[in-house]
C-alpha positions in Angstrom: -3.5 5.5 9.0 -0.7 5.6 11.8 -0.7 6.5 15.5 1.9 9.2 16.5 4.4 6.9 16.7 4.1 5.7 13.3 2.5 2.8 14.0 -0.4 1.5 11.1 -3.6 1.6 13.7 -5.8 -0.7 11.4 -5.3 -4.1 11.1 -6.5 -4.3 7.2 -7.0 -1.2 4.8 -9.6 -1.7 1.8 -9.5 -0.1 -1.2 -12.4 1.2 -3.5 -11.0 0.3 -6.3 -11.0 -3.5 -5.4 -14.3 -3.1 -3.2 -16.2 -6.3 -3.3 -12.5 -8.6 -3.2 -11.4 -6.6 -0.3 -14.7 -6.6 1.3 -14.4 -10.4 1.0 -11.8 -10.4 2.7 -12.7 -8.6 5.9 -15.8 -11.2 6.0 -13.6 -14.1 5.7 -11.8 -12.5 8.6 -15.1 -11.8 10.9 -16.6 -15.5 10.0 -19.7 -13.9 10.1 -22.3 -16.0 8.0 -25.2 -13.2 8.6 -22.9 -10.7 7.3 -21.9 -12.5 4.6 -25.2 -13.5 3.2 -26.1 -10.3 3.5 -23.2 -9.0 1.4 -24.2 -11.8 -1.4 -27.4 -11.4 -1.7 -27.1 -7.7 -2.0 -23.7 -7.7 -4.3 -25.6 -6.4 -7.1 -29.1 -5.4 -6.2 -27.7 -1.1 -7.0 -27.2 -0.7 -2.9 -23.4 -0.8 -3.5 -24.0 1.0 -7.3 -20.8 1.7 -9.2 -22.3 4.3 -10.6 -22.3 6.9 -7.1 -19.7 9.3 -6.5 -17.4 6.5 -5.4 -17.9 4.2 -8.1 -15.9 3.6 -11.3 -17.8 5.3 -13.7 -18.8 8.5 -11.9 -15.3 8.8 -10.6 -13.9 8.4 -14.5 -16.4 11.3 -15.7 -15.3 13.2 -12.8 -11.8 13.1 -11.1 -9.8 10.3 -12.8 -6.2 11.2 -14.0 -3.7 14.0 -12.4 -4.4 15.9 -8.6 -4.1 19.0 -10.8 -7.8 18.6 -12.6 -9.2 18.0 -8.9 -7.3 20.7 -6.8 -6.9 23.4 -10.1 -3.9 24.8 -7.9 -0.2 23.5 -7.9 -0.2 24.8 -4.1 -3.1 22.9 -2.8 -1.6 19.6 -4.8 1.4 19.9 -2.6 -0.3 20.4 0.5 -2.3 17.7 -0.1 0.5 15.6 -1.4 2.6 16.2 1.7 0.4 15.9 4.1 -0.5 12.5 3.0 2.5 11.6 1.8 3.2 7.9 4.1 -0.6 7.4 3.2 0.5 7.3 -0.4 3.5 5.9 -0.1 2.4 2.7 2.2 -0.7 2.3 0.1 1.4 2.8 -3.1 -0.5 5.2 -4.7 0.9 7.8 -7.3 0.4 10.9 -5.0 0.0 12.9 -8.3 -3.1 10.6 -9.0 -6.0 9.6 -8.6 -6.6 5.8 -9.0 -9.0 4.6 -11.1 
């Protein structure tokens, strides 16, 4: 999310969790009306299904709740923990969690 010298090098970052507000919000930006018919008339027509590996109910059957169910060693929870640590921190996510 940041250049080497720290700097964020996106000017917006979405989140999954909040997919369809935040996607609003990068078409509001664009102003593109072809995009954003697009993205109405196929808000809930399964292309964008919550129930994939990245939507709510998968991810709640799957990986919701502590690092440690996901990464089943303390060591690799660090690592990853550390290494994403800003990522966590500017986004204001537990970096113990998983958000769901």
């Amino acid at each position: 999310l940041f250049d080497r010298s720290g700097c964020p090098i996106f000017d917006f970052v979405g989140r999954l969790e909040r997919f369809d507000d935040d996607m609003q919000i990068v078409l509001n930006q664009i102003q593109s009306p072809e995009l954003q018919k697009y993205f109405d008339r196929h808000r809930n027509d399964g292309i964008h299904d919550k129930s994939t590996s990245f939507g709510k109910r998968k991810k709640e059957k799957d990986h919701s709740g502590l690092l440690t169910q996901v990464y089943h060693s303390p060591e690799i929870v660090e690592m990853v923990a550390a290494e994403f640590q800003r990522d966590f921190e500017v986004l204001r996510y537990n970096n113990r969690e998983i958000p769901s």
